[in-house]
C-alpha positions in Angstrom: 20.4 32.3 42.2 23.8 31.2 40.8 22.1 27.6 40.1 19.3 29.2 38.3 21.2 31.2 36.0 23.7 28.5 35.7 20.9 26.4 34.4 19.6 28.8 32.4 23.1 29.3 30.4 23.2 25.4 30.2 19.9 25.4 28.2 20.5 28.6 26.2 24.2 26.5 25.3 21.9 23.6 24.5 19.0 24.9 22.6 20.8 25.3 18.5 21.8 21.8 19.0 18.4 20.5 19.9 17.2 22.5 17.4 19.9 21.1 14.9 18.8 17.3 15.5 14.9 18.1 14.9 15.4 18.7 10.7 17.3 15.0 11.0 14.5 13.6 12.4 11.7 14.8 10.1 13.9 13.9 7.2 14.0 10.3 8.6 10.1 10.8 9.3 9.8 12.0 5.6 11.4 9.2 4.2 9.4 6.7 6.0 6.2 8.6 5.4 6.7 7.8 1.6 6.8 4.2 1.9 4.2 2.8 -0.5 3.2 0.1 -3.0 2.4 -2.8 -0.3 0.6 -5.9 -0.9 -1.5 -6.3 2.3 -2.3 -9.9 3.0 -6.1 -10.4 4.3 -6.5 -13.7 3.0 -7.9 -16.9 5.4 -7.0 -19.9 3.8 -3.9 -21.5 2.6 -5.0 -21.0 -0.8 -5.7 -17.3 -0.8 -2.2 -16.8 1.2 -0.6 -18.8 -1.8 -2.4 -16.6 -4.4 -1.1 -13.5 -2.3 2.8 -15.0 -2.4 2.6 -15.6 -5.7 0.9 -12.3 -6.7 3.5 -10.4 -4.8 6.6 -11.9 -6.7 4.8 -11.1 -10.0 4.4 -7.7 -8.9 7.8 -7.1 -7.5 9.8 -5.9 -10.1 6.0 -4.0 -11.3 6.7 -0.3 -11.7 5.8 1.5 -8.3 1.9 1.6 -6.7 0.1 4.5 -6.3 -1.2 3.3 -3.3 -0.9 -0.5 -1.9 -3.1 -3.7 -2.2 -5.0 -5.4 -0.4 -5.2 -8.9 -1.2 -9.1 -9.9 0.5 -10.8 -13.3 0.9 -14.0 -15.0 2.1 -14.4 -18.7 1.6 -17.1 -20.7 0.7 -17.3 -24.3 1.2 -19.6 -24.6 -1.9 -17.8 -22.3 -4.3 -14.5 -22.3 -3.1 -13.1 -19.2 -2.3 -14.1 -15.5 -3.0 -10.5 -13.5 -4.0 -10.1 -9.8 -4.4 -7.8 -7.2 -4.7 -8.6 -3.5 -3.7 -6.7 -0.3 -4.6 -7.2 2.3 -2.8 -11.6 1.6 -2.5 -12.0 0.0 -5.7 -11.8 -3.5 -6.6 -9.1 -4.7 -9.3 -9.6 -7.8 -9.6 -11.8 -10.6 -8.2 -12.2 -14.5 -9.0 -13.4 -17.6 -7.5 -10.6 -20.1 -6.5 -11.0 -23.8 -5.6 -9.4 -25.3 -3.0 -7.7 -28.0 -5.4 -6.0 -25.5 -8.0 -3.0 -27.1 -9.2 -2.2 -24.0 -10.8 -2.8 -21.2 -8.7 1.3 -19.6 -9.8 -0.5 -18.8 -13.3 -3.5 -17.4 -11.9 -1.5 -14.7 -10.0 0.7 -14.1 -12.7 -2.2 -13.3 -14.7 -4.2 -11.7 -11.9 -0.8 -9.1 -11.5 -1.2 -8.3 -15.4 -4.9 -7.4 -14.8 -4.4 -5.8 -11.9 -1.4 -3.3 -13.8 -3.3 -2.9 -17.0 -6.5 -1.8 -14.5 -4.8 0.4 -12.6 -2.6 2.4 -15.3 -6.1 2.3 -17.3 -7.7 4.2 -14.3 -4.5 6.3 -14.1 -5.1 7.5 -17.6 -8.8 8.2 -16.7 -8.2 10.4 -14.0 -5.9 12.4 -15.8 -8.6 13.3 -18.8 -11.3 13.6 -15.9 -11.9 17.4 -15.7 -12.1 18.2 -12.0 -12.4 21.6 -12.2 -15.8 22.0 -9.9 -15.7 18.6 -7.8 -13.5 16.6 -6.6 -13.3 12.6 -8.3 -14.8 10.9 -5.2 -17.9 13.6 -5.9 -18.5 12.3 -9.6 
């Protein structure tokens, strides 16, 4: 009996600081739940993965994502390949690229200021969308 109650004590002695370490811990969880603005590489080919480098460093210093991008691809050996870019469901941008674009940097660049205009455009769109009855995936 000594045992038990000895072990009982023990675990009464070491329940606040167990309980102490728990609010650390869903802080940390917190702070990584909020991690956000990623550009997701889906791309197959060398060319779509340099389009998704370059996109990324034009967006780097880009004022923070809602939500991240995804940066998708399906080549074509007749046209090239098929390059999009999702936020959230929609498609922000999409173009053809050929295999032998020498200047794929300025694509990107320009496919980042799209892709910023589009999505502070649809920002502004959803704030003037009354909502009152449904919800915006319902319109």
């Amino acid at each position: 009996m000594s045992r038990l109650t000895l072990g009982l004590l023990l675990l009464f002695a070491l329940a606040p600081l167990r309980a102490q370490e728990q609010p650390i811990e869903s802080q940390q969880a917190e702070s990584e739940a909020e991690l956000s603005g990623l550009i997701i590489d889906n791309a197959i080919t060398r060319f779509g993965h340099d389009f998704h480098r370059y996109l990324s460093f034009a967006l780097q210093d880009a004022t923070d994502l809602d939500g991240d991008l995804v940066v998708r691809e399906r080549p074509s050996a007749r046209w090239g390949s098929l390059v999009w870019v999702e936020h959230g469901q929609r498609i922000v941008y999409r173009r053809f690229l050929q295999p032998n674009v020498a200047e794929i940097e300025t694509i990107a660049n320009e496919a980042a200021r799209l892709i910023q205009e589009d999505i502070s455009r649809n920002k502004l769109q959803n704030l003037l969308l009354d909502t009152y009855d449904m919800d915006r995936d319902e319109l």
